[in-house]
N, C-alpha and C positions, 0 to 999 in steps of 0.2 A: 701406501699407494693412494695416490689422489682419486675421488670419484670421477667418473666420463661423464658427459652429458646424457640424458635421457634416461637413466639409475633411477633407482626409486627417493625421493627426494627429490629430485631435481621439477625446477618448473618452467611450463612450456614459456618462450617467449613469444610476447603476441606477436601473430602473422600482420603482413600490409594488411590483408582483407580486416581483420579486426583493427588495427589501428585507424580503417580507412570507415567502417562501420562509427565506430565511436566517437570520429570527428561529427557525422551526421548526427548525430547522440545531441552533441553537444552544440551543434549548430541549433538544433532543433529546438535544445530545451530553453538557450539563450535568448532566441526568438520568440519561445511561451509566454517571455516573461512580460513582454510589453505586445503580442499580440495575437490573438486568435490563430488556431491552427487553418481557416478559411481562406486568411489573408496570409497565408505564408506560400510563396512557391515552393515547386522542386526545384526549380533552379535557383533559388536561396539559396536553398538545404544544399548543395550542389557546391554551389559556389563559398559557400561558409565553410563548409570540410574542403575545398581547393580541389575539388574531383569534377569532371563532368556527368553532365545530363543521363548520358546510359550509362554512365559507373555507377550511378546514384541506383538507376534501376536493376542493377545486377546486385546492389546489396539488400534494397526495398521495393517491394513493388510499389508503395504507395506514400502520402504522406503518413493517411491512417497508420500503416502498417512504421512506420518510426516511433508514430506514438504509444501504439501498442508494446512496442518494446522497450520504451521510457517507462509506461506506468506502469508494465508486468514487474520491471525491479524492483520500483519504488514501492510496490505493492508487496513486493515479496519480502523487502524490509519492516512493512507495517504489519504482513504478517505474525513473522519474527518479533516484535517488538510485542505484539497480543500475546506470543504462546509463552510468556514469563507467567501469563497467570493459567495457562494450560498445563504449565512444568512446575507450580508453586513447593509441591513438596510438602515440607511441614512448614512452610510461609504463611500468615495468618491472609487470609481470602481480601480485605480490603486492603494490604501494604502491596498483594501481586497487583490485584486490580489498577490501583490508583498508580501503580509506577507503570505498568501495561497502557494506560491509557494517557499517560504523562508521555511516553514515547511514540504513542502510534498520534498524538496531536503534534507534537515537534516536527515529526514527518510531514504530516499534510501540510504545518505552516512553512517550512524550506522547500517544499514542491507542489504546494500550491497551483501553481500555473498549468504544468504540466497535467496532475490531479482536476483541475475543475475542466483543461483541456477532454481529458480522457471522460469526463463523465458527459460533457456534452453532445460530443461524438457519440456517447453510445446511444442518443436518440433520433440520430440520421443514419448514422451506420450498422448495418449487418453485423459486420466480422466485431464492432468495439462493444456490442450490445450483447455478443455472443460470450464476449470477453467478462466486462463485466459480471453474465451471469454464472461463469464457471469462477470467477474472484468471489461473490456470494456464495456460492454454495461450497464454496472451502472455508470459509470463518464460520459460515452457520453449523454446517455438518461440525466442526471442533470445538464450538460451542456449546451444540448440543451434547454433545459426547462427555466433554466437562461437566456437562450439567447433571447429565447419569452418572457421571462417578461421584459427584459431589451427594448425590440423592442416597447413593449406595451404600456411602460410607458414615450416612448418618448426618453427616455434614452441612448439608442443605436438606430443608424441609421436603414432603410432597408440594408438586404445587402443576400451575398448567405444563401440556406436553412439550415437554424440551425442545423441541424442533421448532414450534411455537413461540417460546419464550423465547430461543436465539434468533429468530429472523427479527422481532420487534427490535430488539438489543443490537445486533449488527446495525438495522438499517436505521435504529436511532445513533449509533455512532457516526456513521456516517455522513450525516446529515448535518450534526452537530459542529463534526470537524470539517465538512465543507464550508458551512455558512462561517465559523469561526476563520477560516482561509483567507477568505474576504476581509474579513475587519483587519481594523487599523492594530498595528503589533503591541499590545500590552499583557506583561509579564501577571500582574493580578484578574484580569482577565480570564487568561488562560487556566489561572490557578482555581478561579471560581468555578470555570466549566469543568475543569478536571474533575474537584471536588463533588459538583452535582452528579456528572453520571457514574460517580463511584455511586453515592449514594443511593443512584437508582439501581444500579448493579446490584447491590449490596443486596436494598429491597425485595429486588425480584425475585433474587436465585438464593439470597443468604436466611429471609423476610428479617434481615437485622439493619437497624440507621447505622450510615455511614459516620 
């Protein structure tokens, strides 16, 4: 007997509303690329996904609020891409590190636009400021937390308070692969930054060189 639709197994097929969502998605991030989220209308955004002016507002209230939902993804993959050295295992701490931070720099350089969009915003805006601080304190809090099981297990030495050490760490990544977003695309480059903040990584939480 064949399965029916809606079984377990079976997967939803996207509604208009989401097919009509993600055109704006993509309207939006197209336009990051070559310009400020300032200088971009709703009736761009609008007219780029082939919807009008209040459909646009029936899926977002805002333009903030588009971009909010560009970068909580892209965020959520950079996440993801860190907790390989939160999930290491019996992985030796500088091959999770350096492949953790070899992917969440990839990220920021393919979404770049959107990425420096959303951090600028969060210095005019409310809601993206709000954002950003709850995207901080989910890498710092499992930072930190790595850093107490890595203490616990002998693994990493004592050293300053974990919570401590991961905000510096987060907010030097950060930084790093912002300003790196900007520069001109070189493969060795990139490889050099990788290699530094393992190295500091390494130092801080491991006190061993990269």
């Amino acid at each position: 007997m064949s399965p029916r639709a809606g079984t377990v197994g079976s997967r939803r097929r996207p509604s208009k509303g989401d097919l009509t969502s993600q055109a704006i998605l993509d309207t939006a991030s197209r336009l990051l690329q070559t310009r400020p989220l300032d200088d971009i209308a709703v009736d761009e955004l609008a007219s780029g996904a082939g919807i009008s002016r209040s459909t646009f507002y029936f899926h977002f209230a805002s333009r903030e609020a588009v971009l909010h939902a560009l970068s909580g993804a892209i965020l959520d993959a950079v996440y993801e891409s860190a907790s390989s050295w939160l999930r290491r295992g019996s992985e030796p701490p500088e091959d999770s590190i350096r492949r953790a931070l070899g992917a969440s720099l990839a990220l920021w350089r393919r979404h770049g636009p959107v990425l420096r969009a959303a951090v600028r915003a969060r210095d005019t805006d409310p809601s993206m400021r709000e954002f950003w601080s709850g995207v901080a304190r989910r890498f710092i809090d499992s930072t930190a937390d790595q850093i107490d099981i890595e203490r616990a297990a002998g693994v990493a030495p004592p050293g300053p308070d974990s919570r401590a050490l991961a905000t510096i760490l987060v907010q030097m990544n950060e930084q790093a692969f912002l300003a790196r977003s900007r520069a001109r695309r070189s493969a060795a480059k990139d490889r050099e930054l990788v290699d530094t903040l393992t190295c500091v990584w390494l130092r801080s939480v491991y006190g061993i060189a990269g």
